[in-house]
Structures are given as C-alpha cells and as structure tokens.
C-alpha positions as CSV (number, residue, x, y, z in Angstrom):
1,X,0.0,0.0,0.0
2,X,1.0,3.5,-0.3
3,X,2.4,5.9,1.7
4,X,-0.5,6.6,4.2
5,X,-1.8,10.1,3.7
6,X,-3.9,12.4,5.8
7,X,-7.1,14.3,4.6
8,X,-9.9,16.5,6.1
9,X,-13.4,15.9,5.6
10,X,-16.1,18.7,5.8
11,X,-19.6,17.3,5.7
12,X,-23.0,18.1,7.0
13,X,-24.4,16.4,10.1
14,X,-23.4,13.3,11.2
15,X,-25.5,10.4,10.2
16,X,-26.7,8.9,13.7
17,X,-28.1,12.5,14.4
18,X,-29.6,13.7,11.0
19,X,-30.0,10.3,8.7
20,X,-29.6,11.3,4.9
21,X,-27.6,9.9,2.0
22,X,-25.0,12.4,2.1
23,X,-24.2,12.1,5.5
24,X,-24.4,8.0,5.3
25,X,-21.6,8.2,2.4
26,X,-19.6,10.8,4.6
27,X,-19.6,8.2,7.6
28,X,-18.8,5.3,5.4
29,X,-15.8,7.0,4.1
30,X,-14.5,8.0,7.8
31,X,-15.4,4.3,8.7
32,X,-13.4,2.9,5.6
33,X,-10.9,5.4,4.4
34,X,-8.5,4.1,7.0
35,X,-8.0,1.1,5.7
36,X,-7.0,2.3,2.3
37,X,-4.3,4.3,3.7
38,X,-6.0,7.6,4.5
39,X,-6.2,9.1,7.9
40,X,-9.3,10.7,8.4
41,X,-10.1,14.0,10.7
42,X,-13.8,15.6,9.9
43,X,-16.0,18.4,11.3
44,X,-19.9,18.4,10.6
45,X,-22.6,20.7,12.1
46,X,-23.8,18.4,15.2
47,X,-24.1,17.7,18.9
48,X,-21.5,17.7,21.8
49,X,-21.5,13.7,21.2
50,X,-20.0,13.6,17.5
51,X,-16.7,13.3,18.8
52,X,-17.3,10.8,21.1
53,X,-19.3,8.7,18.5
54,X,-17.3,8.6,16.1
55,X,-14.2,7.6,17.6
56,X,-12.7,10.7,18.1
57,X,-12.4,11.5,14.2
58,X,-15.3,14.0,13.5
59,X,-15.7,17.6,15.8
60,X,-18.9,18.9,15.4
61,X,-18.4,22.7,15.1
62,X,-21.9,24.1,16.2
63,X,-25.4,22.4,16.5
64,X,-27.0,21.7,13.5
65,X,-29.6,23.9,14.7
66,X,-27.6,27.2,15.5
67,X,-28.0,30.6,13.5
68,X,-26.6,30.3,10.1
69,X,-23.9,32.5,10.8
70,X,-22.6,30.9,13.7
71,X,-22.6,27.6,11.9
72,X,-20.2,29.3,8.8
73,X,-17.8,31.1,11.8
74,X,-17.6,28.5,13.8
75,X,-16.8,26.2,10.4
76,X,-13.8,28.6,9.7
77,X,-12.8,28.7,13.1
78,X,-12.7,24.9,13.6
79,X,-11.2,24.5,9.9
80,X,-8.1,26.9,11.8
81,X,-7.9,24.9,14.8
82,X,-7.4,21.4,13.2
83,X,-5.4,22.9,10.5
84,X,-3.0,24.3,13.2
85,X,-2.7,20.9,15.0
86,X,-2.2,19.1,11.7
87,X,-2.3,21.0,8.4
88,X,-3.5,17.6,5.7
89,X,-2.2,16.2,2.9
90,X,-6.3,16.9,1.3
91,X,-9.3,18.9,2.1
92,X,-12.3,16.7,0.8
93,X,-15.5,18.6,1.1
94,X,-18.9,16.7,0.9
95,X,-21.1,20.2,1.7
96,X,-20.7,23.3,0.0
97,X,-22.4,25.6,2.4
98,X,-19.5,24.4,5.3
99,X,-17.0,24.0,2.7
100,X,-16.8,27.8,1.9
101,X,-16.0,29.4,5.0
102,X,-12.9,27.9,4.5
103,X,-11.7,29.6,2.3
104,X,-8.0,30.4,2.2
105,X,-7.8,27.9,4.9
106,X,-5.9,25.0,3.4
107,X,-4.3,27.3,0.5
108,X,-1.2,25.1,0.0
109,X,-3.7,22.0,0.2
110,X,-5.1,20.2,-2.9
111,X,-9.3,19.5,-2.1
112,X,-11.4,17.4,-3.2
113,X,-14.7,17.9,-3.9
114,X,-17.7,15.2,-3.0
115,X,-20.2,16.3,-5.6
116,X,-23.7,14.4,-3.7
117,X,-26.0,16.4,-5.6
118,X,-26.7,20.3,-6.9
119,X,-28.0,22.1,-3.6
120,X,-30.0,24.9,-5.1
121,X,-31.4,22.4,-7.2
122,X,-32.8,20.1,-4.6
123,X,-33.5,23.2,-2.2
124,X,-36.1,24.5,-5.1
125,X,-36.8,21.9,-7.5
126,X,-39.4,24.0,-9.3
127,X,-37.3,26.8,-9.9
128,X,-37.7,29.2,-7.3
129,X,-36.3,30.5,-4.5
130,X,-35.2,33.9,-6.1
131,X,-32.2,35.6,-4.6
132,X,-31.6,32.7,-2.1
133,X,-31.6,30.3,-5.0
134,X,-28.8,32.6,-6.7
135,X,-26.5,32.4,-3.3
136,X,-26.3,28.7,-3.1
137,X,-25.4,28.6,-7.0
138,X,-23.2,31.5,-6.5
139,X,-21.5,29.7,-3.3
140,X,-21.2,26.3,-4.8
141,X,-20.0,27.7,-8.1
142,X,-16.6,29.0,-5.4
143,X,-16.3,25.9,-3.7
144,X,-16.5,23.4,-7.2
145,X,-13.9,25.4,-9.1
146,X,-11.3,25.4,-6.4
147,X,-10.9,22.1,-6.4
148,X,-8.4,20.0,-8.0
149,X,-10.7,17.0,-8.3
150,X,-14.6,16.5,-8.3
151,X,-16.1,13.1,-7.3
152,X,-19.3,12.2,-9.1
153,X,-22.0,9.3,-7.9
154,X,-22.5,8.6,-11.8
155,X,-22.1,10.2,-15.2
156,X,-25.6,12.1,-15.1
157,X,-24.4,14.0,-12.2
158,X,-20.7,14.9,-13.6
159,X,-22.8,16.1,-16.2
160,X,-24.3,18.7,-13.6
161,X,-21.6,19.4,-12.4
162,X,-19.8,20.4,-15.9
163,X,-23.0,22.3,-17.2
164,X,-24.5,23.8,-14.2
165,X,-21.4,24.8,-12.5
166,X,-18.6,24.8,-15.3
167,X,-16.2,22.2,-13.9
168,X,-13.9,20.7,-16.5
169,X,-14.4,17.6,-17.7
170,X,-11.1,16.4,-16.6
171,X,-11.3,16.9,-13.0
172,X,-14.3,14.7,-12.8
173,X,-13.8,11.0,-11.6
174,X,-17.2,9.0,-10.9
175,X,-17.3,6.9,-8.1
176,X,-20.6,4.9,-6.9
177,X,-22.3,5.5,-3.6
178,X,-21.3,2.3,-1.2
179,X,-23.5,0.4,1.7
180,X,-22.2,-1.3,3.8
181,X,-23.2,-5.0,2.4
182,X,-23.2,-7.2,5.1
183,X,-25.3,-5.1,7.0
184,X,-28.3,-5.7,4.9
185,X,-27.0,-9.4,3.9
186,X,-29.0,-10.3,6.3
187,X,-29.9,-14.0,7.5
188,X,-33.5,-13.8,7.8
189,X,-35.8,-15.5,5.2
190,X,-38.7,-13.4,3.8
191,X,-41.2,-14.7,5.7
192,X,-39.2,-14.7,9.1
193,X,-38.6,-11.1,8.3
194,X,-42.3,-10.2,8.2
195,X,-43.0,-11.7,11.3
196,X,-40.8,-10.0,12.9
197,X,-42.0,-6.6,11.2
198,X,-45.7,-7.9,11.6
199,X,-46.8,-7.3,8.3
200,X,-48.7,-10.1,5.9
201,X,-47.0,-12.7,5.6
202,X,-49.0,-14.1,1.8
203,X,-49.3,-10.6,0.4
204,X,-47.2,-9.2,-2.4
205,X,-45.1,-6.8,-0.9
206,X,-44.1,-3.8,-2.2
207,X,-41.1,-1.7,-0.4
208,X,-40.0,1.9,-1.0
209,X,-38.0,4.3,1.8
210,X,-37.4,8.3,0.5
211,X,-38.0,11.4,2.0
212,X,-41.7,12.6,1.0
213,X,-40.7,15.4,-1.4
214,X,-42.4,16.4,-4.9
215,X,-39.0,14.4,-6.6
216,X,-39.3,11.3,-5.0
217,X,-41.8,10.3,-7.6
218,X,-44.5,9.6,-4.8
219,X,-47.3,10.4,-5.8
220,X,-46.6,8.3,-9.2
221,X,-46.0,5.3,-6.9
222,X,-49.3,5.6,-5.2
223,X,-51.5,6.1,-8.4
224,X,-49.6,2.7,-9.7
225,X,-50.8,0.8,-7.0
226,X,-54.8,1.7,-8.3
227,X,-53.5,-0.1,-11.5
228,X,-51.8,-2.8,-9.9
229,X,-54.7,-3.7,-7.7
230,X,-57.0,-5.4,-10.1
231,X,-54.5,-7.7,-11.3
232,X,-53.4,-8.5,-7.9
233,X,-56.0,-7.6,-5.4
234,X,-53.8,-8.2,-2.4
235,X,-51.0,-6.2,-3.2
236,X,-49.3,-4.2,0.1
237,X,-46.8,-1.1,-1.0
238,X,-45.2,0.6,2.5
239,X,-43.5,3.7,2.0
240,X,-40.8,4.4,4.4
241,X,-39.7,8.2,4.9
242,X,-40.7,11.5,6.8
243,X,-41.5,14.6,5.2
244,X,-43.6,17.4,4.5
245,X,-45.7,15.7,1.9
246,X,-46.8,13.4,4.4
247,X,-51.0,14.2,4.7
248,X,-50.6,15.4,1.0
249,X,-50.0,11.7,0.0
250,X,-51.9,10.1,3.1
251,X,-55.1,12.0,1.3
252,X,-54.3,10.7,-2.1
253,X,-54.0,7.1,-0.8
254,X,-57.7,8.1,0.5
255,X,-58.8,9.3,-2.7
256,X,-57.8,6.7,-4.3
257,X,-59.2,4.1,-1.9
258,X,-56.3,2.6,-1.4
259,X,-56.1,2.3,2.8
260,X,-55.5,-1.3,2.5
261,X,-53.1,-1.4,-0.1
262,X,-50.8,1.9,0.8
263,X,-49.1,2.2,3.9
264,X,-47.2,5.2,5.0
265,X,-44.9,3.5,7.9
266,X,-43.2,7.1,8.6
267,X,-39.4,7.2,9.7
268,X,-37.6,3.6,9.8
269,X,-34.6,3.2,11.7
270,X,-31.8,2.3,10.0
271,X,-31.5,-1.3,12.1
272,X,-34.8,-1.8,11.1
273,X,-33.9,-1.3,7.4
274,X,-32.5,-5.0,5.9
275,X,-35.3,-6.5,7.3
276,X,-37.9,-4.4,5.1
277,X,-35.8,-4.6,2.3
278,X,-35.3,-8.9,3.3
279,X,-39.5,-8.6,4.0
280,X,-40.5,-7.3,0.2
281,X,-40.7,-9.0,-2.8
282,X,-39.6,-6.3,-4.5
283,X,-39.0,-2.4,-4.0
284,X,-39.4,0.9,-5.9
285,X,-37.3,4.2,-6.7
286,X,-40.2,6.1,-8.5
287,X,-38.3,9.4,-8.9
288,X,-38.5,12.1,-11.0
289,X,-35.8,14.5,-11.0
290,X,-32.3,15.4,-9.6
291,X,-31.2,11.4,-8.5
292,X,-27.4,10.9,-8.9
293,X,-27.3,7.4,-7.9
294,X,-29.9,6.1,-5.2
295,X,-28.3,4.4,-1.8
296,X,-32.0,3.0,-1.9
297,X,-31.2,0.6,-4.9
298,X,-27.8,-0.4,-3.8
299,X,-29.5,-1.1,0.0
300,X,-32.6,-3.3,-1.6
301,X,-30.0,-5.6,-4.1
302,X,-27.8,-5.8,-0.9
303,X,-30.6,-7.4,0.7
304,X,-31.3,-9.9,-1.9
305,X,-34.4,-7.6,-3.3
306,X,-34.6,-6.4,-6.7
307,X,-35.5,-3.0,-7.5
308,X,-37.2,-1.3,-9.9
309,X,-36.2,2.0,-10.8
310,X,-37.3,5.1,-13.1
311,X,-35.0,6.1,-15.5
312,X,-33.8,9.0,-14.1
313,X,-29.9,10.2,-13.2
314,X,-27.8,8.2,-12.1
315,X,-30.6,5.1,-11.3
316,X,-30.0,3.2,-14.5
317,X,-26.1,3.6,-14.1
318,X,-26.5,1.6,-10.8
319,X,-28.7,-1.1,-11.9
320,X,-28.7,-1.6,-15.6
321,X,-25.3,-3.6,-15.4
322,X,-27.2,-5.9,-12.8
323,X,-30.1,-6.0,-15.6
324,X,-31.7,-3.9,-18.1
325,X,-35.2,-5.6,-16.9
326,X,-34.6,-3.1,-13.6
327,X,-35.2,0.0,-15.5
328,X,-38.7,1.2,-16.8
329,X,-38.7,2.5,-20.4
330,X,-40.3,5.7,-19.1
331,X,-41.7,7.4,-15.9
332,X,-45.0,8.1,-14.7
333,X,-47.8,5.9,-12.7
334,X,-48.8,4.0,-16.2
335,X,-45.5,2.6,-16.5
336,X,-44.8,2.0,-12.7
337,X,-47.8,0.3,-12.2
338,X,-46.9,-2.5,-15.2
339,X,-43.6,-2.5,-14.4
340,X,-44.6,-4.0,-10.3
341,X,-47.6,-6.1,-11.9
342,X,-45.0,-7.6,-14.7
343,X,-42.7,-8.5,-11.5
344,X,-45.0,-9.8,-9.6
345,X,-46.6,-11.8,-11.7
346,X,-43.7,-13.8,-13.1
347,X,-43.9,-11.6,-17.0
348,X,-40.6,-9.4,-16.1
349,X,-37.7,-11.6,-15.4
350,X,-35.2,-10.2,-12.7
351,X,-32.3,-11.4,-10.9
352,X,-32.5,-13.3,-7.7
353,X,-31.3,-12.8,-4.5
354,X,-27.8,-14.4,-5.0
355,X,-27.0,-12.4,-8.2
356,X,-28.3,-9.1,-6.6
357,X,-26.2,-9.8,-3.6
358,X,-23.5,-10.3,-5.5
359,X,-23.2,-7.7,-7.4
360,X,-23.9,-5.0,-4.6
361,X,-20.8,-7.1,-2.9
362,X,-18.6,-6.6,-6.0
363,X,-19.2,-3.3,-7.0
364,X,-20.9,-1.1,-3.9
365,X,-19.1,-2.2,-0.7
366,X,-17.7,-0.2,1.6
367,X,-14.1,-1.1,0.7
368,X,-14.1,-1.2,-2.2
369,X,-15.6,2.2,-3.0
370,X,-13.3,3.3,-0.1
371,X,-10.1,2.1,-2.2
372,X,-11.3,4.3,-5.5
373,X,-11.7,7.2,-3.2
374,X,-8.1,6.9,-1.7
375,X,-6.7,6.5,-4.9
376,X,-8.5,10.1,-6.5
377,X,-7.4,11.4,-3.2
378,X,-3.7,10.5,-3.8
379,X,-4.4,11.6,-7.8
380,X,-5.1,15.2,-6.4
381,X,-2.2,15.4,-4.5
382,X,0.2,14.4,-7.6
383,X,-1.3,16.8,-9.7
384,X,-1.6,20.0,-7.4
C-alpha cells in the first residue's frame, strides 16, 4: 500500500443525528478510508456527542440547529484549529455551504470535492427561490472550481456538475455510492422477516424508503398501485420516509381508496432497514428528477431484493449492469404500475437474490468504494 496520507473531511451532520444519503456516504468513508491508507479528521454541524461517536475523528463545530452564521464562523474557526494541529495532505469537502467558510484555509492544500448532488437544485426543485436560489449557486460555483478534483456518484451528475457549475471535464472521476453489504445481507428468510415486522406474511409486498418530497416520484407510486390492484388484489406497498408531503400523500391514498393497499410506515430506523428490504418482494425508486445514484437501490440488491427504478440520473447507471429488466422504459404511474404487476406476476424476469447480492458485494461495498476514493485522493495530490 501506499504511503498513508492524511485528509480533512467537511460534511454536513453526522449520520446517527440527522440520517440522509450524504451524510451515510460521509460516515462510510470516515469508517473505511482508514483502511486504504488515509487518515481521516472531519468536522460536521452536530451535537457535543459527534466526537465521542465517532471515535474521536469528527468535531462537530456548532449544532445543527444554531443561527446560520454561527454555523459558517464557527466552520472557519474549527477549519483553523485542526489545520494548526495538523495541516493535511487533502481537504475533501462533501457540503458546499460548510466547505466555503474555509476559504483560504488550506491554500497550499489540494481538495477534493464530493459532488452528492446540486443544492440549489434540490433546495427549489421547481425553480424558485429567487435571490436565495442565486447564493447557493453563487456559493457552490466558489467551492467546485477550487478544487483540484470533483467526485461524481454517476455520469448524469458529472454532467451537472460540468453544465451547471462549469467544472472541467477532466477533473471529474465518478465513483458509486457504497453500503455497507453485510449489514443488509441479512440471514432472515422473507417470511421470518415479516413476522418479525408484523406485516402479511401471503401478500405481495411492495417496499420503497425516500424522503416525502415532490422528486421522489410519490405520488406516481401511489397512483400505480390503483393499476396494480385489479390484477393483484392483495398487493401491500409501505412507504418508508418522513417529510412534508406526508398528509398530501396520506389524502391521495384516500382518494384513491387505497387504505388497505398503501401504507405510509413514517421514519424507519436504520437497524430496522435490511429487514424491510429482506420482507418485500420487490421495492421501488419512483423518482423524477435530480437522483445521482440512489443508496436505496444499492440497499434493496444488498438485501437480496430487486429493484425497480425510473430512469432518471444516475438510477440506470447503478442497476442496468445488474439487468436492463430493472429500468422502466419511461416514468410516470402508467409505466410504474406494469412495471410491479410484470414482476410480480412472473412476466418481467429479474435477478434473484444471489445475483443481486453479489453484485452489490462486487461493485458497492464499503471497501471497495473506499479504495477508489483513496486513490482520486492520492491523484489530487500528484497533480496540485
């Protein structure tokens, strides 16, 4: 192995505090990095117990829930403080809006940037937000540009990142989101897994976990269950996820007379995760804009589940090698809904649980998604 290198990772919270897919990929990489050579040291906007929890590695520098300029001072600040004890051999940044106030920092440092997804974007996915909108563009513009190298989930999102924010093409190095496998490899057959979740154990069972935002593809999701349900009368989806579209979609379900087909099951915690996945005979990622790769997919084929996703971002890039049959031709409830009947009914042929383990194993576990970030890492450092 190489020469063992040190970096600094900025992210957003800490994932035991403030779950999210960004913060799971920044805690896999602090968990992981280590054993590709690279010492880690982080700061994220958290509690008093981020330090403790993670080993010592992470410092929160102010609650997630302080004033917004207290959060960017004391980002700096911090950013000063571990730099003085320890100036890296990297700055890898996962979150723009922390990343910033660091400017001028690390100026003899080469950074690399985490690109999980564009922020303005997801803050006001139907083009709003005015001036505010402008700042975060403005502000991740600065951050994107000052790096030596940008990491992509897939090629739909270095696309963003080249068109949206003008970062060269050559600075761009995809690298897939990673699970940990063996935590959703789990031993439990289906059926033991429902009985331990409680749910019906002879229903089709139909799994999907996303935050309840207009993008997630929802409300598609819901309205493909009222075409599912005449072909199979007993079919069960559970959606997993908080959010403020919560009564919005508990009131479609309604409309649609759908209570005993569309479940709403509200946060899950992540322990409780493999065995929903382990439970279903199949999930869903319905969405409709801004996905660079899905954790959700990776997650489910862990599991043994397949997944059926939307063809949108980075979702084919993470499942089409698996099989072509895991990508709709289209969105929409029309094509949702035959895409879960076809499954369920034996007409779409998909991989089973040993090949969908298998190749979540190969391609999406921690270490070895850990050893292509070390190795960009030690790329920035030659070239800067």
């Amino acid at each position: 192995m190489s020469t063992a290198i040190d970096s600094l990772q900025i992210g957003m919270h800490w994932f035991t505090e403030r779950p999210g897919g960004l913060d799971r990929m920044f805690k896999s990489l602090i968990d992981t990095l280590p054993q590709q050579g690279v010492n880690v040291r982080g700061m994220v906007a958290g509690s008093a117990n981020v330090l403790s929890d993670s080993g010592g590695s992470v410092h929160a520098f102010a609650s997630a829930q302080a004033q917004l300029g207290t959060r960017l001072w004391r980002s700096r600040t911090q950013s000063q403080v571990l730099r003085d004890a320890k100036m890296p051999d990297v700055v890898a940044s996962h979150f723009a809006l922390y990343a910033a106030p660091t400017a001028g920092v690390f100026s003899r440092v080469p950074k690399v940037t985490h690109f999980h997804g564009p922020w303005a974007a997801e803050s006001y996915p139907g083009g709003g937000g005015g001036w505010s909108r402008a700042f975060r563009l403005a502000l991740e513009r600065f951050v994107y540009r000052g790096a030596t190298r940008h990491i992509v989930l897939s090629q739909a999102f270095g696309q963003i990142l080249h068109e949206t924010y003008g970062v060269r093409r050559d600075t761009i190095r995809v690298v897939p989101g990673c699970v940990d496998v063996a935590q959703f490899a789990i031993r439990a057959t289906q059926q033991q897994a429902r009985q331990r979740l409680r749910v019906p154990k002879d229903r089709p069972l139909v799994f999907c976990v996303r935050r309840l935002v207009s993008r997630m593809g929802l409300e598609d999701l819901i309205d493909a269950i009222a075409i599912v349900k005449p072909m199979l009368p007993d079919v069960l989806l559970t959606i997993a996820g908080k959010g403020p579209l919560e009564e919005q979609l508990q009131a479609r379900i309604v409309a649609r007379g759908l209570e005993q087909h569309v479940r709403l099951a509200g946060y899950v915690p992540d322990a409780q995760l493999p065995l929903w996945y382990r439970a279903a005979d199949m999930t869903v990622v319905p969405t409709v804009s801004l996905e660079g790769f899905g954790l959700t997919t990776i997650e489910s084929l862990a599991a043994g589940t397949p997944v059926l996703v939307t063809p949108v971002g980075g979702l084919p890039e993470a499942v089409a090698p698996l099989s072509s049959e895991l990508v709709l031709p289209s969105g929409g409830f029309k094509e949702i809904g035959a895409g879960i009947a076809d499954i369920l009914l034996g007409r779409r042929t998909v991989p089973d649980g040993a090949a969908c383990r298998s190749y979540a194993r190969k391609h999406f576990d921690r270490p070895v998604v850990a050893a292509q970030v070390a190795q960009i890492y030690r790329e920035a450092i030659g070239a800067f």
